[in-house]
N, CA, C and O atoms as a printed pandas DataFrame, in Angstrom:
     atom_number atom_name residue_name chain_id  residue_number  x_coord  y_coord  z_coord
0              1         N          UNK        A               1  -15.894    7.243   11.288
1              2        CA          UNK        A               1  -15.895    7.218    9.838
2              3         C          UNK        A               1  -16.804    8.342    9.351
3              4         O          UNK        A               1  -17.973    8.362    9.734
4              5         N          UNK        A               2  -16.346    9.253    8.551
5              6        CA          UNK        A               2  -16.809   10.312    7.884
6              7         C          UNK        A               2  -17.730    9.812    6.904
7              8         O          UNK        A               2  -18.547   10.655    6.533
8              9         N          UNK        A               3  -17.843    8.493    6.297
9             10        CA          UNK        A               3  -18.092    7.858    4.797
10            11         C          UNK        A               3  -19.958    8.048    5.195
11            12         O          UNK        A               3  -20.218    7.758    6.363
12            13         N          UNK        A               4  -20.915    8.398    4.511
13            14        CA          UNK        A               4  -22.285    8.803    4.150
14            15         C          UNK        A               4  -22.504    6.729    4.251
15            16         O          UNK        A               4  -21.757    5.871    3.781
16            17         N          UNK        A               5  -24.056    6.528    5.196
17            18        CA          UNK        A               5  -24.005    4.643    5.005
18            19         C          UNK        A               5  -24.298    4.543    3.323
19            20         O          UNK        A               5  -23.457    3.817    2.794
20            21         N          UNK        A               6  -24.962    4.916    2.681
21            22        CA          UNK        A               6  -25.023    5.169    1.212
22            23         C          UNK        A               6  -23.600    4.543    0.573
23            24         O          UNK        A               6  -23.658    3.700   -0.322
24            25         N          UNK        A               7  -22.424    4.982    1.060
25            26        CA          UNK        A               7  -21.232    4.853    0.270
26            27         C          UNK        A               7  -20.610    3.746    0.993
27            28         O          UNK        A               7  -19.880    3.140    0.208
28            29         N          UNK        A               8  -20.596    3.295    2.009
29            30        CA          UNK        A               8  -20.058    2.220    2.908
30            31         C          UNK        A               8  -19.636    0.696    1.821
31            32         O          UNK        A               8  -18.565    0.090    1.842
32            33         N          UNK        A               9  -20.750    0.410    1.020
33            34        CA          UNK        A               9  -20.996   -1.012    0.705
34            35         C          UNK        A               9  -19.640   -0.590   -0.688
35            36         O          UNK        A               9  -18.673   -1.297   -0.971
36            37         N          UNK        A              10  -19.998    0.663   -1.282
37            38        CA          UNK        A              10  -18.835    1.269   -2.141
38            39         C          UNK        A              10  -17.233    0.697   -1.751
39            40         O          UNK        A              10  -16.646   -0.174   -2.392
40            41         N          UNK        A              11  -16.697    1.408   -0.548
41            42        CA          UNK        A              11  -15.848    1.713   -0.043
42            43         C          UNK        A              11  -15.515    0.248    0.264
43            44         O          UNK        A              11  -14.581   -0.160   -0.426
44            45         N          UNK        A              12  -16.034   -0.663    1.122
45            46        CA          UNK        A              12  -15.928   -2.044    1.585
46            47         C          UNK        A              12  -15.342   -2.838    0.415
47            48         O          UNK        A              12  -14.349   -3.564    0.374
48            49         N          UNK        A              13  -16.141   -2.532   -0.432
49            50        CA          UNK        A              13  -15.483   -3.421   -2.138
50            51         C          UNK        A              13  -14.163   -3.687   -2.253
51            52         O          UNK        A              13  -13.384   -4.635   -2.349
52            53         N          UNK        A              14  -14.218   -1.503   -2.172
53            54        CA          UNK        A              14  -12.819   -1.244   -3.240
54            55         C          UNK        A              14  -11.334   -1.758   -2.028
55            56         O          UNK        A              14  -10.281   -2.203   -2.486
56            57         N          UNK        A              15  -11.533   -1.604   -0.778
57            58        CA          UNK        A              15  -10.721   -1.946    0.131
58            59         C          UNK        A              15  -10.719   -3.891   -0.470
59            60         O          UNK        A              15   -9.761   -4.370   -1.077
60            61         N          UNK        A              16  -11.521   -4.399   -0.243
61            62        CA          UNK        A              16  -11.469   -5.972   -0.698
62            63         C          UNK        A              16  -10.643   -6.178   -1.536
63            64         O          UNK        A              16   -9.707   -6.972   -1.458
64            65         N          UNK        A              17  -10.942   -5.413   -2.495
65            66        CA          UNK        A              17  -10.176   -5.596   -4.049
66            67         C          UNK        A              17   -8.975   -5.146   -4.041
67            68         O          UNK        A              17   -8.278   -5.665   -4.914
68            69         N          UNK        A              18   -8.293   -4.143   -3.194
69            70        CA          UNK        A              18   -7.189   -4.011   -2.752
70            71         C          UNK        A              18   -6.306   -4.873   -2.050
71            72         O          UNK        A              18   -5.162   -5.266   -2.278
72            73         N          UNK        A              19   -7.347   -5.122   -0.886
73            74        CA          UNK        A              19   -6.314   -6.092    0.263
74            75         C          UNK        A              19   -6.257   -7.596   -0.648
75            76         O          UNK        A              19   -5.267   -8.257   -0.334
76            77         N          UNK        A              20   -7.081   -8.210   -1.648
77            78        CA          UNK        A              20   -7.323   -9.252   -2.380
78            79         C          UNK        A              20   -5.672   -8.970   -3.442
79            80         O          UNK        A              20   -4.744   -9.773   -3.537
80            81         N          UNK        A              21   -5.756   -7.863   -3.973
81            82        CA          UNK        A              21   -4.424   -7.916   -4.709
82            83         C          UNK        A              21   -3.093   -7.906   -3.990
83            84         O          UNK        A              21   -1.983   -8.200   -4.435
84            85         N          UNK        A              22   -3.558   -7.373   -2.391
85            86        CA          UNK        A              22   -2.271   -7.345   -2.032
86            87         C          UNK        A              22   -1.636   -8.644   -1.653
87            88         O          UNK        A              22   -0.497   -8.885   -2.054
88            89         N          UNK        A              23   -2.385   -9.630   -0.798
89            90        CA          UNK        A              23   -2.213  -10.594   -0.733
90            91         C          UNK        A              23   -2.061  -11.604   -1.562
91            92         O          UNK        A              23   -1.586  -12.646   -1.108
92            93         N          UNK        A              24   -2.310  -11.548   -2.507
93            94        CA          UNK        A              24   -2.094  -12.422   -3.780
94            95         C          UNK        A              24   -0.690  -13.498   -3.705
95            96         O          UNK        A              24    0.399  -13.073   -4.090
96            97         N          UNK        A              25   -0.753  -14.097   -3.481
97            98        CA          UNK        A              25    0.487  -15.528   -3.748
98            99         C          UNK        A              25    1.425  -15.132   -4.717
99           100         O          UNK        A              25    1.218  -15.103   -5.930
100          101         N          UNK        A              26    3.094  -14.644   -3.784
101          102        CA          UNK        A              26    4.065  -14.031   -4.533
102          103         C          UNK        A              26    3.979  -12.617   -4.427
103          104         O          UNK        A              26    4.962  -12.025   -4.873
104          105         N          UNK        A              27    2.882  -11.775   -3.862
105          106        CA          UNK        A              27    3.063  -10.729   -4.369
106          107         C          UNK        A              27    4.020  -10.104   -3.119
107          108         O          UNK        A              27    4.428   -8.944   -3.185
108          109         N          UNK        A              28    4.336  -10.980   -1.982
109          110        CA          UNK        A              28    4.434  -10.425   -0.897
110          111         C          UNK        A              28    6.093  -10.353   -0.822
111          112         O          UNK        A              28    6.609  -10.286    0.294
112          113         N          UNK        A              29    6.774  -10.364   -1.792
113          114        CA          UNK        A              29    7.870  -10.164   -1.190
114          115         C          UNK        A              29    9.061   -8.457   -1.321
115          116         O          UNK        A              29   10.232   -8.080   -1.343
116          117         N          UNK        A              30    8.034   -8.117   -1.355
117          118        CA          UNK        A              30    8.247   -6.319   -0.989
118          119         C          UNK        A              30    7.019   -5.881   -0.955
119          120         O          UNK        A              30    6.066   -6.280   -1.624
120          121         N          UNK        A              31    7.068   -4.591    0.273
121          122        CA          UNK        A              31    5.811   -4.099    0.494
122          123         C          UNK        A              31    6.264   -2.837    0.941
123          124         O          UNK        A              31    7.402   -2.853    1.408
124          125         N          UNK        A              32    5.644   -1.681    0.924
125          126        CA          UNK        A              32    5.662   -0.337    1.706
126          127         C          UNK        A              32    5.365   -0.560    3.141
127          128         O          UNK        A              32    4.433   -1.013    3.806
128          129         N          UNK        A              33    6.731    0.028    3.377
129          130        CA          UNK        A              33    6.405    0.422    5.108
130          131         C          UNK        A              33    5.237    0.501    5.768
131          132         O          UNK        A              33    4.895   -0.376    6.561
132          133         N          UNK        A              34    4.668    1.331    5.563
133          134        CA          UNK        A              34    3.326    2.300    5.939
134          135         C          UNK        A              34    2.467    1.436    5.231
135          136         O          UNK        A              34    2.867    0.326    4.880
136          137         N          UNK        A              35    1.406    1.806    5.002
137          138        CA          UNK        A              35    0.341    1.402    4.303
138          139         C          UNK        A              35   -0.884    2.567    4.481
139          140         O          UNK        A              35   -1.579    2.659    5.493
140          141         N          UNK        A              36   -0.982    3.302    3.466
141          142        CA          UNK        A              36   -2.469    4.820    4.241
142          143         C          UNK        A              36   -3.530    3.997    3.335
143          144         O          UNK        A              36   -3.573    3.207    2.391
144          145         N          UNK        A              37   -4.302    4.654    4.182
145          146        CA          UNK        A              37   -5.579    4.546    3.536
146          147         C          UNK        A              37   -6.542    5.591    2.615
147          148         O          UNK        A              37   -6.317    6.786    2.805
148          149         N          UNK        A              38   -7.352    5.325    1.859
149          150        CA          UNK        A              38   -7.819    6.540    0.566
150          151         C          UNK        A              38   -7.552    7.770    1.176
151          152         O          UNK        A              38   -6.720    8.545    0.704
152          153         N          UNK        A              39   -8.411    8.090    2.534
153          154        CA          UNK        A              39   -9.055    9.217    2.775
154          155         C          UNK        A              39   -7.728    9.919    3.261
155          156         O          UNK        A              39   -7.529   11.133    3.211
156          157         N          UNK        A              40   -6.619    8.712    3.864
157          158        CA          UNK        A              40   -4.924    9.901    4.430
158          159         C          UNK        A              40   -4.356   10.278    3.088
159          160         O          UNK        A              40   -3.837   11.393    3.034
160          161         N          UNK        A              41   -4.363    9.467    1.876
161          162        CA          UNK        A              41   -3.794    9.624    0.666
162          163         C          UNK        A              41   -4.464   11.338    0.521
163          164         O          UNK        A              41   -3.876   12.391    0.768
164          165         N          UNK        A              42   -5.840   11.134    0.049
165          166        CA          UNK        A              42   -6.294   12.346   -0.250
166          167         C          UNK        A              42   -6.430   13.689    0.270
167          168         O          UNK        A              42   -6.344   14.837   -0.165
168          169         N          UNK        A              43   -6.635   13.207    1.183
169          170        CA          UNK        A              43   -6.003   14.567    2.583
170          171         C          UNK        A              43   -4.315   14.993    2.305
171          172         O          UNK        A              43   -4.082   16.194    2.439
172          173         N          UNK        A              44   -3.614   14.465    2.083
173          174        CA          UNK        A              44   -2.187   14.295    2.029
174          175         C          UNK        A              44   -2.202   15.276    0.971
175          176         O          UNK        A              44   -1.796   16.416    1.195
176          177         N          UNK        A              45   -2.720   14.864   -0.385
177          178        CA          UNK        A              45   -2.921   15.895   -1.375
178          179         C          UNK        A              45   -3.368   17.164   -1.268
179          180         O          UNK        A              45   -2.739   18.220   -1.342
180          181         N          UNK        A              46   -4.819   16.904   -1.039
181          182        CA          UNK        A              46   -5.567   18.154   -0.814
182          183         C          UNK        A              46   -4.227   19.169    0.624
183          184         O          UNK        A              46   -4.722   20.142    1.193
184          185         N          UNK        A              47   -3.072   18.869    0.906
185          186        CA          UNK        A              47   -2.487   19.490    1.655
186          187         C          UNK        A              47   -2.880   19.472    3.229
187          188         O          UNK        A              47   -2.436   20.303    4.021
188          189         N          UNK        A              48   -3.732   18.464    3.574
189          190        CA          UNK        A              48   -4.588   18.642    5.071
190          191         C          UNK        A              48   -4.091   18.158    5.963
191          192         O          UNK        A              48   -3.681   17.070    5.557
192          193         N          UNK        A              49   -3.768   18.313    7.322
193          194        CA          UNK        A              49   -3.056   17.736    8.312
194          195         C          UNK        A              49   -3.857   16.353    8.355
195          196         O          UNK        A              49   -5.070   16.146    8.333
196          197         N          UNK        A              50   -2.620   15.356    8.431
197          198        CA          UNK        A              50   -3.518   13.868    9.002
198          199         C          UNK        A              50   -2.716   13.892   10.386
199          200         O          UNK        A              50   -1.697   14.453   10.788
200          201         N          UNK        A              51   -3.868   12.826   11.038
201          202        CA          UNK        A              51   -3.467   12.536   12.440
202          203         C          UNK        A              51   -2.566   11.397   12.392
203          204         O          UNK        A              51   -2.329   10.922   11.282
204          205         N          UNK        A              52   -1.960   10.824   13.544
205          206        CA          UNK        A              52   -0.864   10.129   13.275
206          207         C          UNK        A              52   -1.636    8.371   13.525
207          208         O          UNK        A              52   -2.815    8.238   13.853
208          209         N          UNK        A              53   -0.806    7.332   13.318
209          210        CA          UNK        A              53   -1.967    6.710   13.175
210          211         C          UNK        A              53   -1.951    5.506   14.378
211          212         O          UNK        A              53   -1.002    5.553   15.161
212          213         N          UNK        A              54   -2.647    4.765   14.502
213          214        CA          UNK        A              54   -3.170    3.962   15.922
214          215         C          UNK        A              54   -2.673    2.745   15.416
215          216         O          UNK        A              54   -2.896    2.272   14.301
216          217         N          UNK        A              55   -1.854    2.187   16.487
217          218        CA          UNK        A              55   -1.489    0.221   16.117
218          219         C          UNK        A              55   -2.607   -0.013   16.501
219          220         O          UNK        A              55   -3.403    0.560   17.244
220          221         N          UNK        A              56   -2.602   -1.018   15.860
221          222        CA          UNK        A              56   -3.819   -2.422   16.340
222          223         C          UNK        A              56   -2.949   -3.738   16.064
223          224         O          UNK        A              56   -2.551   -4.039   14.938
224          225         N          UNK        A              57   -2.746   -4.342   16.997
225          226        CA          UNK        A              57   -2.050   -5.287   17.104
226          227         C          UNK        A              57   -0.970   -5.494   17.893
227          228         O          UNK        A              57   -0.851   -4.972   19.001
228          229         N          UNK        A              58    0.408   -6.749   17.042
229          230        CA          UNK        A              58    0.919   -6.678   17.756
230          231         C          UNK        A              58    2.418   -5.981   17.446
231          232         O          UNK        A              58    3.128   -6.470   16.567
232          233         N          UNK        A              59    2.985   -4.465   18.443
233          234        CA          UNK        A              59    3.689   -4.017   18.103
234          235         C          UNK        A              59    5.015   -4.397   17.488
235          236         O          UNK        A              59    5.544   -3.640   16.673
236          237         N          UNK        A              60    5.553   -5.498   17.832
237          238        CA          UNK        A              60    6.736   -6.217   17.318
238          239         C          UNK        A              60    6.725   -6.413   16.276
239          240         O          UNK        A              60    7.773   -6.103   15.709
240          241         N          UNK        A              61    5.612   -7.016   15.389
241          242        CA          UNK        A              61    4.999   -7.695   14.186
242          243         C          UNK        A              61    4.825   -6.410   13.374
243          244         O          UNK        A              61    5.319   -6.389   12.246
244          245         N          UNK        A              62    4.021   -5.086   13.939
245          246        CA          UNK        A              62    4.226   -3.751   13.346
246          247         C          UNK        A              62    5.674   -3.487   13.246
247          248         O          UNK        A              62    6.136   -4.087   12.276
248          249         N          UNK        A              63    6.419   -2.915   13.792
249          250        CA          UNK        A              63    7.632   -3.042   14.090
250          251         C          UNK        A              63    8.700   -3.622   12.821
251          252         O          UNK        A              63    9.466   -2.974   12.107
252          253         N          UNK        A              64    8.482   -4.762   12.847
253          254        CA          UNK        A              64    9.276   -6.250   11.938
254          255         C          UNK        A              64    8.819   -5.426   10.563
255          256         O          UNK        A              64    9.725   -5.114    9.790
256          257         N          UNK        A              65    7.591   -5.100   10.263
257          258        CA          UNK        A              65    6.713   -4.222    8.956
258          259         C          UNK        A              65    7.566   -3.454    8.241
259          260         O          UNK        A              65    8.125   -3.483    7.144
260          261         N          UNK        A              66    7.457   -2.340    9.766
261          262        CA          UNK        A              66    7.671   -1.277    8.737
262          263         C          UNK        A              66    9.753   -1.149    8.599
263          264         O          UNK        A              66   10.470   -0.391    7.946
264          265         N          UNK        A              67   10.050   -2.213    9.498
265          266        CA          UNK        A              67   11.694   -2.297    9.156
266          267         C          UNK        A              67   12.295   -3.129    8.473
267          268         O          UNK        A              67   13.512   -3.311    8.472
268          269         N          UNK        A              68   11.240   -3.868    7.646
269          270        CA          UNK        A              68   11.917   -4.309    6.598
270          271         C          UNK        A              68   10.748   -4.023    5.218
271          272         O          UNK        A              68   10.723   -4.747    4.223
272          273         N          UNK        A              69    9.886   -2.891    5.419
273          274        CA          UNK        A              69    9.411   -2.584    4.158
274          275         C          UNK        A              69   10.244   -1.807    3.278
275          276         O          UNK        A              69   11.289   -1.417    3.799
276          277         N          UNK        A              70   10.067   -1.509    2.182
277          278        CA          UNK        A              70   10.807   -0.942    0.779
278          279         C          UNK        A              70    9.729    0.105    0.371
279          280         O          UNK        A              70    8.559   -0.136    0.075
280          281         N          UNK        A              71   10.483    1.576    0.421
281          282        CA          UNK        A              71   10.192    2.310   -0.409
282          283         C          UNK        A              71    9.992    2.281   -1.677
283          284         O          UNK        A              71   10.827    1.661   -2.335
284          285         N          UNK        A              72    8.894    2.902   -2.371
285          286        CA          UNK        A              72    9.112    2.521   -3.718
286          287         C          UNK        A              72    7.991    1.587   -4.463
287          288         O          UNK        A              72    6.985    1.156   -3.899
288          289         N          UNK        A              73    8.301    1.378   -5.670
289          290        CA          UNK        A              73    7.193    0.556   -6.403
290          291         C          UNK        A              73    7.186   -0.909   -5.597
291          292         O          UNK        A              73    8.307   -1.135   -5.139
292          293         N          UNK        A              74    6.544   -1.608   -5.403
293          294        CA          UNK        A              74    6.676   -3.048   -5.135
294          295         C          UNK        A              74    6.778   -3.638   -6.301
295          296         O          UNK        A              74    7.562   -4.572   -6.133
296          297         N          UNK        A              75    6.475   -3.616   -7.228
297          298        CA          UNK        A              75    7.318   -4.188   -8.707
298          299         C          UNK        A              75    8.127   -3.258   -9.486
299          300         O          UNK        A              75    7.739   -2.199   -9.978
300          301         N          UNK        A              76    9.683   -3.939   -9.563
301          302        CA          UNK        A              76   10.494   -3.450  -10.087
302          303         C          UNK        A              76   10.167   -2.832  -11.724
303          304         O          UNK        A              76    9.270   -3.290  -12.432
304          305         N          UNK        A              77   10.932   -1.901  -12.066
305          306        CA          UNK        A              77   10.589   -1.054  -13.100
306          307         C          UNK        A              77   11.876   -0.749  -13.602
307          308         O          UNK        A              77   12.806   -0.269  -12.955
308          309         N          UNK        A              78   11.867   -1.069  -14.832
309          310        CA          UNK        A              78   12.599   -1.154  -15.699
310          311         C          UNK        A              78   12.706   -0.954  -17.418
311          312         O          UNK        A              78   12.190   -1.749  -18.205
312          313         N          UNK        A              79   13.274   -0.058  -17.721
313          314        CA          UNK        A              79   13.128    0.400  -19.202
314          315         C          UNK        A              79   13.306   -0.773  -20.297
315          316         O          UNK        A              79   14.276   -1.530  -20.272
316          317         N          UNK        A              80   12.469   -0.838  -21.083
317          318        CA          UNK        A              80   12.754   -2.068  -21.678
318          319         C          UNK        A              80   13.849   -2.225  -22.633
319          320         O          UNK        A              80   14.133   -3.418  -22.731
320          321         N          UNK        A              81   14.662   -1.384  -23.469
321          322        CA          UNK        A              81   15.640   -1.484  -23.918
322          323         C          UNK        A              81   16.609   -1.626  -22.468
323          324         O          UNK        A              81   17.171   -2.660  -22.831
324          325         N          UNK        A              82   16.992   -1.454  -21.607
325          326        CA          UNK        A              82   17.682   -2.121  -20.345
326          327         C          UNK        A              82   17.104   -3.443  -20.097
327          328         O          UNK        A              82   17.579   -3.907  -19.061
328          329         N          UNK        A              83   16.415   -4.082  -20.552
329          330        CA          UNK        A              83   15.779   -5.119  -19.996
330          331         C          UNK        A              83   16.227   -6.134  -21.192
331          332         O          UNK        A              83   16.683   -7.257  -20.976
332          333         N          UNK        A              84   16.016   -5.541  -22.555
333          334        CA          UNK        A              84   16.610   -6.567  -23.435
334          335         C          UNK        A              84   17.656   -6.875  -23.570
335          336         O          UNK        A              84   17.942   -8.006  -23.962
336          337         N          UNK        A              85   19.043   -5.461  -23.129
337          338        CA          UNK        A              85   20.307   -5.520  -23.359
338          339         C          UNK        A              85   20.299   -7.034  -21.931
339          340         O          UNK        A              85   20.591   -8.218  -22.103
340          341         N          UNK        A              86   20.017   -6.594  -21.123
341          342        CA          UNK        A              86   20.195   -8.059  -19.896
342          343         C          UNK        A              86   19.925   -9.483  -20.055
343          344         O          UNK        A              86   20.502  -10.497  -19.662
344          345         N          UNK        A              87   18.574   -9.195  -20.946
345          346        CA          UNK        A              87   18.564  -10.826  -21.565
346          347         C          UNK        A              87   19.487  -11.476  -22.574
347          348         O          UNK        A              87   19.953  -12.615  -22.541
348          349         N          UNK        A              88   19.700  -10.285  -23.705
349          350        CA          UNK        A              88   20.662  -10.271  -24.401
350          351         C          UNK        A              88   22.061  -11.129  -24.040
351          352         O          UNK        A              88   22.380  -12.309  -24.183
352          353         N          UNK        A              89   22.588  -10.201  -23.619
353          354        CA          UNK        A              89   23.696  -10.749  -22.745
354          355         C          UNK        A              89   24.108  -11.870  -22.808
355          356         O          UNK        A              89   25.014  -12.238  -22.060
């Protein structure tokens, strides 16, 4: 870990508060394949080679993940005049 111990207790939070929303009851029924973390996101941007990344676990269960994850928003998005004509209806 590159992270300064100074910033650690930072970083620990904001991951909590993430994995806390992700898991959330209901939220789980679409998810992204992959899943990166800040520092591959930002590297990704900044244009920087990332390394490829390490299972931990169990490969099947990885596997099962990322072949039935969904590209894309995990909540559907929708224009709201399309949304009223449907209720409409």
């Amino acid at each position: 870990c590159r992270t300064h111990a100074d910033e650690l207790a930072h970083l620990e939070r904001r991951f909590c508060q993430a994995y806390s929303a992700y898991i959330e009851p209901g939220r789980l029924d679409r998810w992204a394949p992959v899943l990166i973390g800040e520092t591959e996101r930002e590297n990704r941007v900044a244009g920087h080679a990332v390394s490829e990344p390490v299972l931990i676990g169990d490969p099947d269960m990885a596997a099962a993940t990322v072949r039935d994850g969904v590209d894309g928003p995990r909540v559907p998005m929708v224009r709201m005049s399309d949304a009223i004509k449907r209720v409409s209806a």
